[in-house]
C-alpha positions as CSV (number, residue, x, y, z in Angstrom):
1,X,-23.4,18.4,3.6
2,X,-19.6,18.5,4.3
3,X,-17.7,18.8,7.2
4,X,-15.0,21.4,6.7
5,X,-12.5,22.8,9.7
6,X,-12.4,26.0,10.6
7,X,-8.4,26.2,9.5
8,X,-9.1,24.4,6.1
9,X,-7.9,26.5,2.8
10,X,-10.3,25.7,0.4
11,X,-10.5,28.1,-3.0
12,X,-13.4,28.8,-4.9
13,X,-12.4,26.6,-7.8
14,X,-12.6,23.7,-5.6
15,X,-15.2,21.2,-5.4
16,X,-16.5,19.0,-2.8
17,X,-18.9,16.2,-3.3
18,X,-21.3,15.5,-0.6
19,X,-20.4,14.0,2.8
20,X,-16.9,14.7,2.9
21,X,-14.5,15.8,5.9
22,X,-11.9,17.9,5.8
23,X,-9.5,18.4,9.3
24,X,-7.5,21.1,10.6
25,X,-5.3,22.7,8.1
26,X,-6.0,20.6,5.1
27,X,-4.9,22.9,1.9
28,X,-7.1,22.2,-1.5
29,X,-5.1,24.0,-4.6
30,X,-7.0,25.6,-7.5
31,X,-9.5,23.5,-9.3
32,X,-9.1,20.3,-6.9
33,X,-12.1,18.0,-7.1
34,X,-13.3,16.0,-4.4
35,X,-15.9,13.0,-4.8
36,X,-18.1,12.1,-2.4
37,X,-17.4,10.4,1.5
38,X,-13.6,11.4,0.8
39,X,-11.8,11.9,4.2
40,X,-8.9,14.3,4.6
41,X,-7.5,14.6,7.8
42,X,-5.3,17.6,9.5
43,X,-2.8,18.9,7.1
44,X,-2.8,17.1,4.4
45,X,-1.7,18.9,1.2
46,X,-3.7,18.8,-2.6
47,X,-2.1,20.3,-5.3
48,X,-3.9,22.4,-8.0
49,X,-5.9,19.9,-10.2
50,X,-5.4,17.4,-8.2
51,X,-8.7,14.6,-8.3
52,X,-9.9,12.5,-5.8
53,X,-12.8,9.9,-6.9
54,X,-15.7,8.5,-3.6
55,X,-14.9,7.3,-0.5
56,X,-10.8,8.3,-0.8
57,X,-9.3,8.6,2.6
58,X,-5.6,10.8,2.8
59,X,-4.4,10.9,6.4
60,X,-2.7,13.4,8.2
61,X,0.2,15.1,6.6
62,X,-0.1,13.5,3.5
63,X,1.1,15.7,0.1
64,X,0.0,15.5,-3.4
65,X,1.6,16.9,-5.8
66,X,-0.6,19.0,-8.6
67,X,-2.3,16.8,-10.9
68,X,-2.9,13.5,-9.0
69,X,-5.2,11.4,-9.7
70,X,-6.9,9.2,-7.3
71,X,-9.2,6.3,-7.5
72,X,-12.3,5.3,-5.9
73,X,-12.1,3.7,-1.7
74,X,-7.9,4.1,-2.0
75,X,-6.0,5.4,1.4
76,X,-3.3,6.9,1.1
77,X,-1.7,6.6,4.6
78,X,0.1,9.0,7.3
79,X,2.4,11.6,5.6
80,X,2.7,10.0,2.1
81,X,3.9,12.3,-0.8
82,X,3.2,11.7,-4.3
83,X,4.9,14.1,-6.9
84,X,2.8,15.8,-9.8
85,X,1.0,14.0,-12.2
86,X,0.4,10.0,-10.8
87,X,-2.4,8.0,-11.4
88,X,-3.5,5.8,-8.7
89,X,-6.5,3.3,-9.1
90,X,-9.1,2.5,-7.2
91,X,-9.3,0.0,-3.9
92,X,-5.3,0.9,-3.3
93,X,-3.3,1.6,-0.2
94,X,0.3,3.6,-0.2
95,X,2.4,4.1,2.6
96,X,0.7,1.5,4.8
97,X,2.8,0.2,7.5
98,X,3.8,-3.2,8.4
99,X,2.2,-5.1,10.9
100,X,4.6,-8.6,10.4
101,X,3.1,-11.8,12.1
102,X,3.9,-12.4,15.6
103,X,6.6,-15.6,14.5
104,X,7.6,-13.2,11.5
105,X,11.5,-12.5,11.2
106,X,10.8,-8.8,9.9
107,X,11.3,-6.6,12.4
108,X,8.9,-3.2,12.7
109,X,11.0,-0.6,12.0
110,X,9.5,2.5,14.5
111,X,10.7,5.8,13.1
112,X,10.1,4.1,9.0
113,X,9.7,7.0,6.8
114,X,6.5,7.6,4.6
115,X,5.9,6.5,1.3
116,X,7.8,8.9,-1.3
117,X,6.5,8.7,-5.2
118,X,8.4,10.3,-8.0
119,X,6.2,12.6,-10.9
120,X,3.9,11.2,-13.4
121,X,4.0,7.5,-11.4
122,X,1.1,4.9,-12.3
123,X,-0.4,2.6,-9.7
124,X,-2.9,0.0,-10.5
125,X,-5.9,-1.1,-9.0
126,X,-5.8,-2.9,-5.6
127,X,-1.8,-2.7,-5.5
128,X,-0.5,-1.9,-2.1
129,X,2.6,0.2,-1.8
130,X,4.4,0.5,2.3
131,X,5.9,3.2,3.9
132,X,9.3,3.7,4.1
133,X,10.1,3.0,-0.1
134,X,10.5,5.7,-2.5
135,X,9.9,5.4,-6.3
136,X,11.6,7.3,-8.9
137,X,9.7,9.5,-11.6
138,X,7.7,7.8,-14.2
139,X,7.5,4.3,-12.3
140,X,4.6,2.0,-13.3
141,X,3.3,-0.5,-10.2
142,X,0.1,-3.1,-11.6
143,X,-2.8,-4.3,-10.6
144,X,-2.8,-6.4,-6.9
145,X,1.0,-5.8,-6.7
146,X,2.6,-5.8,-3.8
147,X,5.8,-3.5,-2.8
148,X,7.2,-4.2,0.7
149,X,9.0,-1.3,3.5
150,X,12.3,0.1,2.5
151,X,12.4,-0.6,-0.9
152,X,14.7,1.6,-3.7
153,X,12.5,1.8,-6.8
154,X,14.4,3.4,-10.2
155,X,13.2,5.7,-12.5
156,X,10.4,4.2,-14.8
157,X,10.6,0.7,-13.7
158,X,7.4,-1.8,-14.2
159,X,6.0,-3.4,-11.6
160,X,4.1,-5.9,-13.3
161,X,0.6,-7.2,-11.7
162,X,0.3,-9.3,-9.1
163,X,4.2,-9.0,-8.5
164,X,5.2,-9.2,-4.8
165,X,9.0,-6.9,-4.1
166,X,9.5,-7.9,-0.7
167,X,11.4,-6.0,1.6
168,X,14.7,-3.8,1.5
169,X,15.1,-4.8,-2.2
170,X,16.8,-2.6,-4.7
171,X,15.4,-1.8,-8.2
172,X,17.6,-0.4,-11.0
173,X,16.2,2.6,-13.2
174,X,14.2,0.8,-16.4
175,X,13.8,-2.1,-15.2
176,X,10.6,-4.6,-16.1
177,X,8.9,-7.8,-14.2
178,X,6.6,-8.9,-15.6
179,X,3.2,-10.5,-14.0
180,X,3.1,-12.5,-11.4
181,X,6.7,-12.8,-10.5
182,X,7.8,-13.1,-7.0
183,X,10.8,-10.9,-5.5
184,X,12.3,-12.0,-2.1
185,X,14.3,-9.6,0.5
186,X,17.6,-8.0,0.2
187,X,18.1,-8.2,-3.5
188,X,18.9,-6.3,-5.9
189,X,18.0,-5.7,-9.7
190,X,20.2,-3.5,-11.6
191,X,19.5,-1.3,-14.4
192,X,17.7,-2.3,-17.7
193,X,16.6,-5.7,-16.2
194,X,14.0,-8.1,-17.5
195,X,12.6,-10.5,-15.3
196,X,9.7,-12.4,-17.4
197,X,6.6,-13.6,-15.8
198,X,6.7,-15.9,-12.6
199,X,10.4,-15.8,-12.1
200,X,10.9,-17.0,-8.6
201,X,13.5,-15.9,-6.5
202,X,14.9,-16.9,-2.9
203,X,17.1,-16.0,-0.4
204,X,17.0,-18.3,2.6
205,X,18.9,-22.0,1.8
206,X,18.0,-23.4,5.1
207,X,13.8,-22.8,4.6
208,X,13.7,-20.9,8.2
209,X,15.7,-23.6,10.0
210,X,18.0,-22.6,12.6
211,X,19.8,-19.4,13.7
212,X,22.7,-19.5,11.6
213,X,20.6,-18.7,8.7
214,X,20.2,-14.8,9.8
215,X,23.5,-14.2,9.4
216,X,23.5,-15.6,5.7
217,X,19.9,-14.4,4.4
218,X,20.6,-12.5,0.8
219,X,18.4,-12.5,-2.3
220,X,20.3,-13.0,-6.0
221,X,22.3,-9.9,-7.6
222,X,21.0,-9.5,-11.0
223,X,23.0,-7.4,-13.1
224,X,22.3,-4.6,-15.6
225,X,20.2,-5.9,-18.4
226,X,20.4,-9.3,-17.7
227,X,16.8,-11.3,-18.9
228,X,15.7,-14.5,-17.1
229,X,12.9,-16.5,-18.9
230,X,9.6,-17.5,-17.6
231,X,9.3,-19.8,-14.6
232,X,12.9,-20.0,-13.9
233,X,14.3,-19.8,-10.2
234,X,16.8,-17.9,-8.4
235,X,18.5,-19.7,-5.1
236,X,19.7,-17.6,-2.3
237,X,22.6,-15.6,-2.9
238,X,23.3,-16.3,-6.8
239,X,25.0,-13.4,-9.6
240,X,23.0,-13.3,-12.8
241,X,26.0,-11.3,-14.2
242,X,25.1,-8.5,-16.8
243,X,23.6,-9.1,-20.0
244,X,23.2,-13.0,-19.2
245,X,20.1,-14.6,-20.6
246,X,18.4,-17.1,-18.4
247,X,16.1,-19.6,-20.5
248,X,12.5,-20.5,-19.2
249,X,12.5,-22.6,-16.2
250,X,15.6,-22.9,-15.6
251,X,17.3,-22.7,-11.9
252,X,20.0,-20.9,-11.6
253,X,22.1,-22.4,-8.4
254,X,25.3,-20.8,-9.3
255,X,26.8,-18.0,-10.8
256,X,26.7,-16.9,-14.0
257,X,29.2,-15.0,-16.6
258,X,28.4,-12.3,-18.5
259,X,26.9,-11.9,-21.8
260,X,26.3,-15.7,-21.3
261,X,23.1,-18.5,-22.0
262,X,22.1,-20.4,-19.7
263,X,19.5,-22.6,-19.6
264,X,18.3,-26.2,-17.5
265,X,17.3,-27.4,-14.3
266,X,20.2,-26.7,-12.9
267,X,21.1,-24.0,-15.5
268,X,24.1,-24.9,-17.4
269,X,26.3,-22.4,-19.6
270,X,25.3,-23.1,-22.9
271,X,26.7,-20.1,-25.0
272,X,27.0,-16.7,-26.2
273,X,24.5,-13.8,-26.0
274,X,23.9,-12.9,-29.9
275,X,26.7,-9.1,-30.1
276,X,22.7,-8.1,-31.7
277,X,21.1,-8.6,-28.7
278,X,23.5,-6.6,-26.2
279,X,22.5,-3.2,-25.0
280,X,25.0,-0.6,-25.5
């Protein structure tokens, strides 16, 4: 009831639900498991124990690592490689590739590399992940989140849900945002970070008004474990220095000092961070 190529390598201990199709030169591991309606075109690469739930389409050249999980009507798109161990839920897509509106600023990048995941990765449900970022081991991407082309994403970061990381944005090892939080272009996060849910950040000051703004477009700098509260926003350019706290809903329009409070709308410099509270 399957549609397997002549140049497939499929072992014994596999098993194929019904109505799947496998191209030239797909590999299946030891003990892989297929549902049913999956779609694995020409040389794409399952690891031993590797689980794939219905309808899950891998395009060509695609590589899983042993062990990967994969949930029900996800694609994983052209040449994507996931490393042993992930999870990834149901109705996602990895290693898609942009396809920017016609009056969009973000240019298509031809020769963008595929999608690279680190070991034992999670991915939520209905989260969409492009080509052309890698994530280190252990990384944890929610529910409907959103992680744009060319993105650097450190070992065992969270990605809360519904978060959108917009592109060419740089993600320190261990660092969390929390749900719903929105981060623009060309910034980046260091180490340790805590950005609390719906922090918004920006990185344009003249809103997509004349040409001089391309030469000035940058996203805030964030330093290593620096927090910023609920609600609060981030204008274009801006250095959350290490270890500052930024209250909720404040808007932070200039830079701050580390190991410092801030809080208000604008933020003001209120005092210091409690020695109790400081990372070592």
């Amino acid at each position: 009831m399957s549609c397997v190529a002549a140049t497939a390598v499929i072992p014994e201990s596999a098993a194929l639900g019904p109505f799947c199709s496998l191209g030239e030169g797909v590999v299946l591991g030891e003990g892989v498991v297929l549902g049913s309606g999956c779609i694995l075109e020409e040389g794409a690469v399952l690891g031993d124990g590797c689980q794939l739930g219905h309808h899950v389409t891998v395009h060509r050249g695609v590589h899983l690592g042993a062990r990967v999980r994969v949930g029900d009507h996800s694609t994983l798109y052209e040449g994507t490689e996931l490393g042993e161990a992930c999870f990834i839920g149901g109705n996602s897509s990895l290693g898609r590739r942009p396809r920017p509106a016609a009056s969009s600023t973000v240019k298509v990048q031809a020769d963008l590399p595929p999608l690279n995941m680190g070991c034992a990765c999670t991915v939520g449900c209905a989260a969409v992940l492009y080509a052309g970022t890698v994530f280190g081991e252990r990384s944890f991407v929610g529910d409907g989140a959103i992680v744009r082309e060319r993105c650097l994403v450190g070992e065992g970061v969270i990605v809360g849900s519904g978060v959108t990381v917009e592109n060419d944005t740089r993600i320190g090892a261990w660092t969390k945002i929390q749900t719903g939080s929105y981060i623009t272009a060309y910034m980046e996060i260091e180490e340790r970070a805590f950005i609390a849910p719906m922090v918004t950040t920006t990185n344009d000051n003249f809103m997509g008004r004349t040409e001089k703004r391309f030469k000035l477009v940058k996203g805030p700098h964030i330093g290593r474990a620096a927090r910023v509260g609920g609600g609060a926003i981030l204008l274009p350019g801006v250095r959350v220095a290490e270890e500052t706290f930024v209250a909720a809903g404040a808007l932070v329009s200039k830079n701050t000092e580390a190991r410092r409070v801030v809080k208000g709308f604008p933020a003001r410099d209120v005092r210091p961070v409690p020695e109790e509270e400081l990372l070592p």
